[in-house]
Every structure is written in C-alpha cells, then in structure tokens.
N, C-alpha and C positions, 0 to 999 in steps of 0.2 A: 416697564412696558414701553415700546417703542412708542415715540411722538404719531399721533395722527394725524395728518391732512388730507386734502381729496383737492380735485379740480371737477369744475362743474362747467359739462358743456352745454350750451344752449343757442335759442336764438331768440329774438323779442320777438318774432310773429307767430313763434310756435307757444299754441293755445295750452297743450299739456307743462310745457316750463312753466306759463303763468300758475298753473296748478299746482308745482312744486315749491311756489316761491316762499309759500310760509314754512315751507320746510327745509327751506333750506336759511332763512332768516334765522329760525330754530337752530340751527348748528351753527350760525356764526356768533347769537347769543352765551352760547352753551363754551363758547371760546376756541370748535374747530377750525381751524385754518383750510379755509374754502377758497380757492383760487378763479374766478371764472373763466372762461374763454369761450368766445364766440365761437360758431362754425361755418357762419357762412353760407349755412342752408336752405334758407330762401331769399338770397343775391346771387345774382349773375343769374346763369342757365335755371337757377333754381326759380325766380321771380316769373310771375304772372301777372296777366291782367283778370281782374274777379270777375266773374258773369255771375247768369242767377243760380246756372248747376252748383257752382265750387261755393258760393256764397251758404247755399242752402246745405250741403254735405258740413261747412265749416262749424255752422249753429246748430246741427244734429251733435256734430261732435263736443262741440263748446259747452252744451247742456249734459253728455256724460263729464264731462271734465267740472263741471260743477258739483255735479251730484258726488263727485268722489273728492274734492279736495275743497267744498266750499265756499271755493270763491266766485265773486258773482261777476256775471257777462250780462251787462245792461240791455234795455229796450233803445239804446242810444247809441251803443254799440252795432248792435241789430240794423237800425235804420240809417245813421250816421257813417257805417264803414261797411259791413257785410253789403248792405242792400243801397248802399250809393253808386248808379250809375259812373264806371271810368276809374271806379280806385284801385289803386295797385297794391299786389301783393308780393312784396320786395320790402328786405330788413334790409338793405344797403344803408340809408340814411341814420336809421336806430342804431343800428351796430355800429356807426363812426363815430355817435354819439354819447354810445357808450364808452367808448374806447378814450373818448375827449375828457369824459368825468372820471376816467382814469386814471388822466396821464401823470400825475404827481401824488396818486396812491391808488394803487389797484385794488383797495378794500372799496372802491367807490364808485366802482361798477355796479355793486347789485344794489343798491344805493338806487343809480339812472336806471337800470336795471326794471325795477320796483316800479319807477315815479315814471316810465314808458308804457309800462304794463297796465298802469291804474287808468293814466290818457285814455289807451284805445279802447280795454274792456269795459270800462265805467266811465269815460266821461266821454269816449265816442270821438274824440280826434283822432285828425289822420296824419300818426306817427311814421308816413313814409317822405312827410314833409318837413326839408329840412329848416324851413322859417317853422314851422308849427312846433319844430325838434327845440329849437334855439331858443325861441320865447319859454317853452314851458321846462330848459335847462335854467333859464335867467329868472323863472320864478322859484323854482324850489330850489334852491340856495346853491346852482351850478353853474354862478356867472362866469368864472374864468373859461369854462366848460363850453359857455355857448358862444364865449367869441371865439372860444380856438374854432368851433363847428362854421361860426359865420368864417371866419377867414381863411379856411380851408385849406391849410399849409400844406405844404411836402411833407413836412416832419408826421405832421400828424395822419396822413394817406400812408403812408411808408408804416407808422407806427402799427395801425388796422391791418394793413395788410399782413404783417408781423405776427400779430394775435389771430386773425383768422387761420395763418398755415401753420399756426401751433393745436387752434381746435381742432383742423382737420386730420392732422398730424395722429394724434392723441385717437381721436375717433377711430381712425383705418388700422391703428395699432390695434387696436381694444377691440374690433371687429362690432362696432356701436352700431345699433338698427335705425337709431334715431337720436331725436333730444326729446326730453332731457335726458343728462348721460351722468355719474356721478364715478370717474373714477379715483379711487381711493391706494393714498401712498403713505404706507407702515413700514419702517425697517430698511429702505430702499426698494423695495418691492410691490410695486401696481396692480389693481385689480377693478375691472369694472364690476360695478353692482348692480345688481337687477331693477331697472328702472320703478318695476312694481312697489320696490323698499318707499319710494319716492310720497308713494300714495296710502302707506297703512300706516300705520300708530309710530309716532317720535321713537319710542321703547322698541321697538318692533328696527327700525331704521338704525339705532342704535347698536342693537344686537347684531345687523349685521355688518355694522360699519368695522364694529369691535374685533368680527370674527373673521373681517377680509385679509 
C-alpha cells in the first residue's frame, strides 16, 4: 500500500483549525506524515480591526466550534481578546512565528502551532503581538525560535513568505472554501478531504484518509 501523507492548511486565528488540532495531533501520533503550511488568510487584505459586531458573530461561532470538537475557548479569551477594545485581527505575527519554530524541522510547526492556539483561546493573550509571540516562544521550549522572531531577519521574511505561497498555492489547486484544509498525498496523487472528516470520529477520519 502506498505511503500516506497529507499537508495541512491553516491559520492560527482561524477558530475551526483550533478545533481540529487534536485531530490532527492524533495523526501525527499515529505516525502520518502531516506537513503544515500556512495560508495567509487572515494577513494582509485579510486582517481586520475587531469591533463588537465581528467580536460577537466570532463567540457564537467559537461556541459551535466547541460543542463539536471540545475544546475550550475561555471567559478570558472572551473578555481579554474578542471584547478588548483596539485588538487586531491579523495572523501576520503568528504565522512568522510559526514559521521561526520551523525553521530547522518543520515537525515544529504544530508544535508553535498548538502553544499559540492554547495563548489566545485559554489563556487570553494577544497573539498578534510579536513581544507577547517571543516571550511565550522563549517560555515553551522555542528559544532559538523567539530570537530568530525578535531579530526579524531577511532570511526568515523570505522563508514565510515562501510557506505562505506554497499554502496558497495548494489551496487555489484543491479549490479549498477555507481552513482548515487537509490535503492528502498516496501514490503521487492529491486529494482534498472533506473538512467535515476533521470533526467526526479518528476511525471515521481514518477511513477516509485511507480511501482518498
């Protein structure tokens, strides 16, 4: 049987990838070769500034995104990032910082990945900040990670930039409606999978990774 892999597109401000992340934690345990890449899709033109509409429409959604995949989106979250006056919504900073805890093994992405995700929905920082990005790289064991992010080299903009036109890339192929996106490579032949996989049972996710 042909080797399995997949690439996983996402973005750290998009609330449904937080939703998928134990499922996709689950296939990298399991030993499938999950590649990430960014997309880019809330930077640049895609970034906002939050008000109370978008704020409010985010936590209707954030609360389905719980009720199906479990994981929790704090009252600190809530009052700390949704409903703080002025905060932006832009993964420009996340996304470089994933890409930093990357740069010398790309299994260490969902890793930063993970440890961004956990920041903004439980413990309520604002992960558009890149001093609040760099401290909380240099506390969970991404020191090399948070100087490359403080010192903001060429190499490592070039590097981002790199990964994000390969997510985009991949996405406009595969005709993706959004993230998360999970497409899967058997045989030399790609297939996106039905986001919905993301959200039922392992066994279920399984079945159809097997059958793409």
């Amino acid at each position: 049987m042909p080797e399995l892999s997949a690439t996983y597109l996402f973005d750290p401000l998009c609330g449904w990838c937080y939703g998928a992340s134990p499922m996709i934690e689950r296939l990298l345990s399991a030993g499938v070769n999950v590649r990430l890449l960014p997309t880019g899709l809330f930077s640049g033109s895609g970034a906002r500034e939050m008000d109370a509409s978008f704020a409010a429409y985010a936590w209707s959604n954030d609360q389905r995104i719980e009720r199906m995949s479990g994981q929790p989106f704090s009252d600190d979250y809530r009052s700390k990032v949704l409903n703080r006056s002025g905060t932006l919504f832009d993964s420009s900073a996340a996304t470089l910082a994933i890409t930093a805890a990357g740069v010398a093994d790309h299994h260490k992405r969902f890793d930063a990945l993970r440890l961004i995700q956990h920041a903004r929905y439980v413990t309520g920082l604002d992960i558009t900040s890149l001093s609040v990005l760099a401290d909380l790289l240099s506390s969970g064991g991404f020191a090399e990670a948070a100087s490359l992010l403080i010192e903001g080299s060429d190499q490592l903009f070039a590097s981002n930039r790199q990964l994000i036109a390969q997510g985009q890339d991949l996405f406009h192929r595969h005709g993706a409606n959004g993230v998360p996106a999970l497409v899967t490579e058997k045989g030399g032949h790609q297939h996106l999978l039905d986001a919905s996989a993301l959200f039922s049972s392992y066994d279920n996710l399984m079945a159809h990774l097997n059958a793409a």
